[in-house]
C-alpha distance (Angstrom), angle and dihedral (degrees) to the residues before:
residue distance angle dihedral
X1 . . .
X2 3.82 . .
X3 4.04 87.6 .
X4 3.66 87.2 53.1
X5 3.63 98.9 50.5
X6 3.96 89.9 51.5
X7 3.66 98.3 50.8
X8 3.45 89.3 48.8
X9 3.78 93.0 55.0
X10 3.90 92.8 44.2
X11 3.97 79.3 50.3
X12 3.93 92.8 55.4
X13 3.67 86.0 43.6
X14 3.18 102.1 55.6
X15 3.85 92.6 45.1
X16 3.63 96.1 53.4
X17 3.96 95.9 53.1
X18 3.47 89.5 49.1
X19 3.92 88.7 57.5
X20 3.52 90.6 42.4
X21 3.80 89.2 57.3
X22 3.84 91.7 42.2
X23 3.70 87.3 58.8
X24 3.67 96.9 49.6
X25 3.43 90.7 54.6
X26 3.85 88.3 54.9
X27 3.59 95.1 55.3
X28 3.88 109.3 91.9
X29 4.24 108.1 -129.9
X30 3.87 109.0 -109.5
X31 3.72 116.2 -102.2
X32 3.70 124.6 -91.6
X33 3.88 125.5 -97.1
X34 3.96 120.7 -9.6
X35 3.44 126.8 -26.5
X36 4.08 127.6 -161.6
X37 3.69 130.9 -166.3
X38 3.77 104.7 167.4
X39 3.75 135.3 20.9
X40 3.97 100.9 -95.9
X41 3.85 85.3 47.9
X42 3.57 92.4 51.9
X43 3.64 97.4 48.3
X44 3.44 85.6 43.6
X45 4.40 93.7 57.0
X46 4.01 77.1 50.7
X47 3.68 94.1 60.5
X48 3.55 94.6 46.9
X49 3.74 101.0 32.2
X50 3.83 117.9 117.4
X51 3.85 126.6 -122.4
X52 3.93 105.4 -62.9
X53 3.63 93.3 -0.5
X54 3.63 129.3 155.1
X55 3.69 133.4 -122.3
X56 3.75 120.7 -167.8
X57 3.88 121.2 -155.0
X58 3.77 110.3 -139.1
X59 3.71 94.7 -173.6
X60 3.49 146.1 20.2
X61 3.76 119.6 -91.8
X62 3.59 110.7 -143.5
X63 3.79 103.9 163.6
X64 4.20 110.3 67.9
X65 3.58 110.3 157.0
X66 3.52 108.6 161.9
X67 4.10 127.5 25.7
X68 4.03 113.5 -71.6
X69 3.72 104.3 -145.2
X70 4.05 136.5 -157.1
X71 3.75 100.8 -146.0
X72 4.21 122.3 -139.7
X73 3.61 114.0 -83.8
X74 4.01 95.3 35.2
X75 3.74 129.2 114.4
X76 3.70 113.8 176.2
X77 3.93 131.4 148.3
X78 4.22 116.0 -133.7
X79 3.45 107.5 -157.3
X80 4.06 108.3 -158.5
X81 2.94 91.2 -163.0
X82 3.71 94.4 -167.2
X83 3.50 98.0 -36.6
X84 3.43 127.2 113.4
X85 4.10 130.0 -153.9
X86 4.21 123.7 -150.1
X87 3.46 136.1 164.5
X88 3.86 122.7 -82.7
X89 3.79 111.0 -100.9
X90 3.98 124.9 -152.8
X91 3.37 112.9 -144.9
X92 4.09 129.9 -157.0
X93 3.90 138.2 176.1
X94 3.75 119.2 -94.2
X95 3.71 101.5 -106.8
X96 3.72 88.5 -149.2
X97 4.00 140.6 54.5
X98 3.21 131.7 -62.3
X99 4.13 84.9 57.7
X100 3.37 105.5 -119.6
X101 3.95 146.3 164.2
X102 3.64 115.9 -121.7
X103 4.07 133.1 167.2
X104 3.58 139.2 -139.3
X105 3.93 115.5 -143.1
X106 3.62 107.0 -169.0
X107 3.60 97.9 117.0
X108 3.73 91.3 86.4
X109 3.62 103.0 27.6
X110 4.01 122.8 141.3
X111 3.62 77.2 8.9
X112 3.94 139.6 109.6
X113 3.54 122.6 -143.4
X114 4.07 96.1 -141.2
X115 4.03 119.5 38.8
X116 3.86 117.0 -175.5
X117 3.93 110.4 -163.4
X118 3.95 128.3 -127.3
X119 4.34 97.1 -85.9
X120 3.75 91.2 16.8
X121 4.22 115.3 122.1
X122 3.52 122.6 -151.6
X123 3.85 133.9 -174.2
X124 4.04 120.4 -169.0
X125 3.90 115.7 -165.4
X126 3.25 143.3 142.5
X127 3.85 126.6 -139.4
X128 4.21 91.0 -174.0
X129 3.59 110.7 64.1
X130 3.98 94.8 159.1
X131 3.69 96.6 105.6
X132 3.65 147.6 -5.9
X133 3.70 111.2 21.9
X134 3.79 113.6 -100.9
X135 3.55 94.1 -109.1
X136 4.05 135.1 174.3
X137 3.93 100.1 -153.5
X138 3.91 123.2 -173.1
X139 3.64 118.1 -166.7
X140 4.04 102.2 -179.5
X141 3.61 117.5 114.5
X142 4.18 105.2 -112.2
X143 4.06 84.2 1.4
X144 4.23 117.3 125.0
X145 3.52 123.4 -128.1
X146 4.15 79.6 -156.4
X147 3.68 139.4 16.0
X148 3.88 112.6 -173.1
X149 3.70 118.6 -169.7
X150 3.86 96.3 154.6
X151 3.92 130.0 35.6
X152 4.31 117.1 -46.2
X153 4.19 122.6 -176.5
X154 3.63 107.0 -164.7
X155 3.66 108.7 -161.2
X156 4.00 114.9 176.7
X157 3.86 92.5 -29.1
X158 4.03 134.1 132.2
X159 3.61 127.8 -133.2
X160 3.50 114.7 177.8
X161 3.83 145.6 158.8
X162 3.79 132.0 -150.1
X163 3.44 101.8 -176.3
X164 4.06 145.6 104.4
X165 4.08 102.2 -99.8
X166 3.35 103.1 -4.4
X167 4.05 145.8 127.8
X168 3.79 140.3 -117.0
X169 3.57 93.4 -169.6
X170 4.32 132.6 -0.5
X171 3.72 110.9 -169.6
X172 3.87 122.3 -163.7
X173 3.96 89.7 160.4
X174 4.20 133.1 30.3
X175 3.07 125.9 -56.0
X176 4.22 130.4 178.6
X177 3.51 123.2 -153.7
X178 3.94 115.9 -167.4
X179 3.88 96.8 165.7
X180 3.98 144.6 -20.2
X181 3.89 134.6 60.8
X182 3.23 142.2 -55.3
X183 3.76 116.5 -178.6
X184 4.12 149.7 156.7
X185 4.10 122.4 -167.8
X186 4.16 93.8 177.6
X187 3.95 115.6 113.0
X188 3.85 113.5 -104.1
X189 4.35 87.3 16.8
X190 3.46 127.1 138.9
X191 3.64 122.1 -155.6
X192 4.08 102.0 -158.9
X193 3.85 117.2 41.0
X194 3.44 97.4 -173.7
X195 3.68 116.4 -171.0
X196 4.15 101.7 147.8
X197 4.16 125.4 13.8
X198 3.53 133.4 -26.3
X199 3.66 129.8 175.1
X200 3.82 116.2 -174.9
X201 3.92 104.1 -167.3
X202 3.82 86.9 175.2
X203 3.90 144.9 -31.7
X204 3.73 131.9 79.2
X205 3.99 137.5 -61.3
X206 3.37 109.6 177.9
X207 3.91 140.8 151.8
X208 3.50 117.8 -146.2
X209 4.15 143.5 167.8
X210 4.06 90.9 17.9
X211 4.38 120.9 91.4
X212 3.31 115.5 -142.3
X213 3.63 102.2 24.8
X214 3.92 141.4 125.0
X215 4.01 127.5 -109.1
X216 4.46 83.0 -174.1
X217 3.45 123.8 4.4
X218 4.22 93.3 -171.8
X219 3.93 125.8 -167.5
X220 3.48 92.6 149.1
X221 3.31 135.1 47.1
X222 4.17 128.3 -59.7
X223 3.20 125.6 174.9
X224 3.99 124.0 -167.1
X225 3.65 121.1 -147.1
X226 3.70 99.8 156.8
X227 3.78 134.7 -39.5
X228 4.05 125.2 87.4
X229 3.43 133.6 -85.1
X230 3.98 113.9 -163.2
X231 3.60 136.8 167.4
X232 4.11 118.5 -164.3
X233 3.96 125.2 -171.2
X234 3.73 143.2 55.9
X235 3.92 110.0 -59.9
X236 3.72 100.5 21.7
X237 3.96 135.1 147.0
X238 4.17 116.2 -176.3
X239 3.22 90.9 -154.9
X240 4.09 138.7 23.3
X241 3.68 101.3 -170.1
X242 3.64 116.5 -167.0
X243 3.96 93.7 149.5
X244 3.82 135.3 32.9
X245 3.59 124.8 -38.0
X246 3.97 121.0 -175.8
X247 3.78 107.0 -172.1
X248 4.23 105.7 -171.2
X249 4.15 97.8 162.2
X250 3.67 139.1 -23.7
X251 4.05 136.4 72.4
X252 3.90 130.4 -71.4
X253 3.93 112.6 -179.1
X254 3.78 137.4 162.2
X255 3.72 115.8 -149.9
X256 4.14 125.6 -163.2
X257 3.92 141.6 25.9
X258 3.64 117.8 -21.4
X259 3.38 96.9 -3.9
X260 4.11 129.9 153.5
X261 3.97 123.1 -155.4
X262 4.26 94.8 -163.2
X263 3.77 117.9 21.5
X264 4.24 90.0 178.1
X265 3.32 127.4 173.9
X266 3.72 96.5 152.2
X267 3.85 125.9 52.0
X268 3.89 129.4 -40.3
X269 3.48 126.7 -174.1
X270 4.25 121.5 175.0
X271 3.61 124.4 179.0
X272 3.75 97.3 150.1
X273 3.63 142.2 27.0
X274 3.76 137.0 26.3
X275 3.71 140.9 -71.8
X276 3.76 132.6 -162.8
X277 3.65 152.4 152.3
X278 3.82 131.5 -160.9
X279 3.64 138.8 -171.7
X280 3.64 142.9 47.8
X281 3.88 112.1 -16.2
X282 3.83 89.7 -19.2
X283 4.12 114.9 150.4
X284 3.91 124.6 -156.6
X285 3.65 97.5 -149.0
X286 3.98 133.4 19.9
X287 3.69 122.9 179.9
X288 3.91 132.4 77.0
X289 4.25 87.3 -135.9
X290 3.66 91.6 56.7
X291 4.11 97.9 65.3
X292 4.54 86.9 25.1
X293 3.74 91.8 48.1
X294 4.25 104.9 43.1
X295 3.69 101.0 1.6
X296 4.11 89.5 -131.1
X297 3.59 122.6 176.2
X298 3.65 121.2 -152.8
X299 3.81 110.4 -123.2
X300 3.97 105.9 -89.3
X301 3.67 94.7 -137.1
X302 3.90 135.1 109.8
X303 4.09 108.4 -119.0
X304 3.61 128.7 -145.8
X305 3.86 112.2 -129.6
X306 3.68 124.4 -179.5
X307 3.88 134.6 166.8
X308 3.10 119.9 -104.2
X309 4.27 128.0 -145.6
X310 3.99 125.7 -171.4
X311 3.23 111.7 -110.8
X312 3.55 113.5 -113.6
X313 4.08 95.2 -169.6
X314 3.75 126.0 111.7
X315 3.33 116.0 -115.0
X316 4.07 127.5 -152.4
X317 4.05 129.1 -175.5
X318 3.92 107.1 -162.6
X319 3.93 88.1 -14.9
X320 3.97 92.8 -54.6
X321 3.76 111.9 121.5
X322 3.85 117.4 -126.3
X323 3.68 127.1 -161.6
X324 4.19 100.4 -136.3
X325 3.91 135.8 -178.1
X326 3.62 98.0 -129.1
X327 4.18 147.0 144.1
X328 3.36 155.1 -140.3
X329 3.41 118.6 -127.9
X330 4.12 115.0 172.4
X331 3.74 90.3 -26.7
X332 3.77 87.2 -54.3
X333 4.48 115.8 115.5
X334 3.75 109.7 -133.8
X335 4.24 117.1 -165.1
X336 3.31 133.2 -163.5
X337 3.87 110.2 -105.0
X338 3.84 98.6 -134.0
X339 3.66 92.7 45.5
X340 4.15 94.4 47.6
X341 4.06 89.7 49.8
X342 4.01 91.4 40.5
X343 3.63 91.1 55.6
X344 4.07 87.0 43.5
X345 3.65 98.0 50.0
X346 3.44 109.8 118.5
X347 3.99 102.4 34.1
X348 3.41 138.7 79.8
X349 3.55 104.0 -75.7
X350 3.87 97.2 48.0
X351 3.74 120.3 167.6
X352 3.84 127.4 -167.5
X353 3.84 109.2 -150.3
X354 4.33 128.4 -152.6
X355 3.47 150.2 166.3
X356 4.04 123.2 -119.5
X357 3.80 95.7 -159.7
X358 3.76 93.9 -168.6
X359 3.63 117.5 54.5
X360 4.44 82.6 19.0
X361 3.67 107.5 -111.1
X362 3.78 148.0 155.4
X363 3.52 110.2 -139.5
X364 4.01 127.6 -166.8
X365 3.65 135.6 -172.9
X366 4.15 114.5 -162.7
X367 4.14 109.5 -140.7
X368 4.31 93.0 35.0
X369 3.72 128.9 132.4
X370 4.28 95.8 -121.8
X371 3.96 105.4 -121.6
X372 3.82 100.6 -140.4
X373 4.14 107.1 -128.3
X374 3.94 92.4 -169.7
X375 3.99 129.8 -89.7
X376 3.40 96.9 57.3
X377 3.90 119.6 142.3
X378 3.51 93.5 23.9
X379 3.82 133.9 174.2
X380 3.54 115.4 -66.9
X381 4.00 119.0 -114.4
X382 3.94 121.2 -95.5
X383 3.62 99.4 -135.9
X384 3.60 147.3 -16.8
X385 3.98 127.5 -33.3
X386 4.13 140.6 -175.7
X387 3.74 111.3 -105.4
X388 4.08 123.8 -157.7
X389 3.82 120.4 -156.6
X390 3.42 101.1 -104.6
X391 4.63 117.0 -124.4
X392 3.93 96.7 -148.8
X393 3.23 129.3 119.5
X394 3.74 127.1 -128.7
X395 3.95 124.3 -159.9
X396 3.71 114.9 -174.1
X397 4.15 107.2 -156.2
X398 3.96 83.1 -17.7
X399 3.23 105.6 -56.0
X400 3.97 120.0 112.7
X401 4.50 109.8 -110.3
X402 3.72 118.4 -162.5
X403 3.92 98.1 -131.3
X404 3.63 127.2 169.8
X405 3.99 112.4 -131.1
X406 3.81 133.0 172.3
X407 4.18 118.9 -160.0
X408 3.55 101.9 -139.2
X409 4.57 114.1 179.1
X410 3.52 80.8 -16.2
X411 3.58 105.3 -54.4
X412 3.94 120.9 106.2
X413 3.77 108.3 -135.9
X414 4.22 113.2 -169.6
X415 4.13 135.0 -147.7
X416 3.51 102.9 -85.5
X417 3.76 92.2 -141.6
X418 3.63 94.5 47.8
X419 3.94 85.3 56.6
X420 3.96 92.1 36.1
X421 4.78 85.4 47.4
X422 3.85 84.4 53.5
X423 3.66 101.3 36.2
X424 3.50 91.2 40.0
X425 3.53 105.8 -132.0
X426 3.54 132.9 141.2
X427 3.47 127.2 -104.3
X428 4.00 132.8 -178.1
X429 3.87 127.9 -169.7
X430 4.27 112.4 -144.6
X431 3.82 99.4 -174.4
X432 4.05 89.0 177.5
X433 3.60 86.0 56.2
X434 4.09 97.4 44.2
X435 4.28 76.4 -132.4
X436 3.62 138.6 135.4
X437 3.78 119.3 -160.7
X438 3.82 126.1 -159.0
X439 3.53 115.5 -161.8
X440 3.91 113.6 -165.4
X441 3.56 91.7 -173.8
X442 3.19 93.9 49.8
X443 4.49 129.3 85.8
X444 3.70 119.4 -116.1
X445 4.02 112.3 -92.5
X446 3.79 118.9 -165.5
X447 3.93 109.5 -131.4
């Protein structure tokens, strides 16, 4: 009986650590590194975050009410992941006819949603570029969607502002922008407050939808390696330079009535890139120091511009839907050349994509393996943009192609049939199904 009784325990035993390993195994493993939903848990992961360390927002935060700060001595990385973050907004009936909803932002006002402190380090990125962009938004009349007063990295993240008077980004300390947007649509806004250093290797700073505003107000020092700096709407000046402006490559333009690229009264130096203004009493440059000081010229050549919509069609390779950052351009879908042979790589009509710094080309080789450089496939843009025929040249296995690109925020994006007529694959149009369908098995067919 005894012998019974202590098999049957070693039985129950046994059964019960196997069910406590099936469980286990059930259990997914938590996620890596720090993870933030809402903005007390984010500042929070900041507190506690390591040297370098990354915190990932899981959410968006949508209800900011007083300034979330990065304190000295920090440097962490947020990754937005998607997400975006924006002021909390009250809202109250219309007291009179028609019946409406309206809001009241004062919560936020004079205020910006983001401070970094003097000695504090802060990355911006976003590792999920599938969607929305990852986008810190401040809708408070004179409010900041950032105030930098220590070191900020943008990488492939929006700041913007939609209000009267106010700021997508003041900087008092350095900041490096590699990629993404920063932008303002309020009347009398100014996206860049620039009070200390910024270098803008690439991306877009523009102000759009509101007269009389800034794209750069500059007191500092900004230097432009690459990238785009436009200002659209009656009234505007890109940039109001009162400090030192080093302009290496990339695009500044002012677009509408009355409008002024350079206001400078500080320092101007060009050596690369273009600058331009169009429409009705609009000037390029303004400002004796600008032509005593660095003797630029403004390039003497007429520039294409175009507007620019995100393209709202589906897009499939071999039947496989892909996410793209692309645009319409007079009913005509322009790509961007790394992303179209990224998303390629691997099939029959494989392209390898690079850059010919000297004589400033875009070289391609058909039947490649695409070496990925970094950016690629990255969010989609929230709205629409000015687009300037892009001058390079583009050599596919070294011999010279006619293709039609636009340089939209600093990226140029090319006709997808032009690319899909030299490539030669197929391409088909369903306009019942909003769809476009790429077919790498498939020849080239003119439509």
């Amino acid at each position: 009986m005894k012998k019974q009784i202590v098999c049957g325990r070693r039985l129950f035993l046994a059964l019960l650590l196997s069910l406590c390993l099936l469980l286990a195994a059930a259990v997914p493993a938590a996620a890596a590194g720090i993870v933030a939903l809402g903005s007390d848990e984010l500042l929070a992961g900041v507190a506690r975050a390591g040297d370098g360390e990354t915190i990932t927002m899981t959410g968006n935060i949508t209800n900011v009410e007083e300034t979330m700060v990065i304190p000295a001595g920090k440097n962490v990385v947020i990754d937005m992941n998607g997400f975006h973050i924006r002021d909390k907004q009250t809202y109250h009936p219309n007291p009179t006819p028609p019946p409406a909803t309206i809001w009241i932002d004062l919560l936020m006002e004079d205020l910006p949603l983001l401070r970094i402190e003097k000695g504090a380090t802060l990355t911006l990125t976003s590792s999920n570029n599938s969607g929305d962009p990852s986008e810190i938004i401040n809708y408070c009349k004179r409010g900041f969607a950032v105030e930098n007063n220590g070191t900020l990295i943008l990488n492939n993240v929006s700041l913007s502002s939609n209000a009267r008077e106010s700021t997508a980004l003041l900087n008092n300390g350095t900041v490096i922008m590699n990629n993404g947007t920063l932008q303002s649509k309020g009347m009398y806004s100014a996206t860049l407050i620039n009070n200390g250093t910024f270098t803008l290797n690439g991306g877009l700073i523009q102000q759009t939808e509101g007269d009389n505003g800034f794209a750069v107000k500059n007191s500092g020092k900004l230097e432009i390696n690459d990238g785009s700096v436009t200002g659209t709407g009656n009234g505007i000046t890109t940039i109001a330079n009162s400090g030192t402006v080093v302009m290496k490559e990339g695009y500044l333009l002012a677009s509408g009535d009355g409008v002024c690229t350079i206001n400078n009264t500080g320092s101007f130096t060009k050596s690369g890139g273009t600058i331009f203004a169009t429409g009705a009493s609009s000037l390029t440059i303004v400002g004796n120091a600008l032509l005593e000081n660095s003797g630029v010229q403004v390039d003497p050549v007429e520039v294409e511009i175009v507007n620019a919509t995100v393209t709202t069609a589906k897009v499939l390779i071999d039947g496989k839907e892909v996410a793209f950052d692309a645009y319409n351009v007079a009913g005509n879908n322009y790509f961007k050349l790394r992303d179209l042979a990224f998303a390629m790589s691997g099939t029959a009509k494989q392209f390898e994509v690079s850059w010919d710094a000297a004589s400033k080309s875009v070289l391609m080789e058909s039947g490649k393996a695409y070496t990925p450089v970094g950016g690629e496939m990255a969010a989609k843009g929230s709205g629409n943009a000015v687009g300037t025929r892009s001058s390079h040249n583009i050599y596919l296995n070294g011999k010279y192609v006619d293709l039609k690109a636009y340089n939209i925020g600093g990226n140029n994006y090319f006709k997808l049939r032009d690319l899909g007529s030299a490539m030669d694959f197929g391409i088909a149009w369903d306009g019942s199904l909003n769809q476009i369908s790429i077919d790498t098995g498939a020849h080239y067919v003119a439509d």
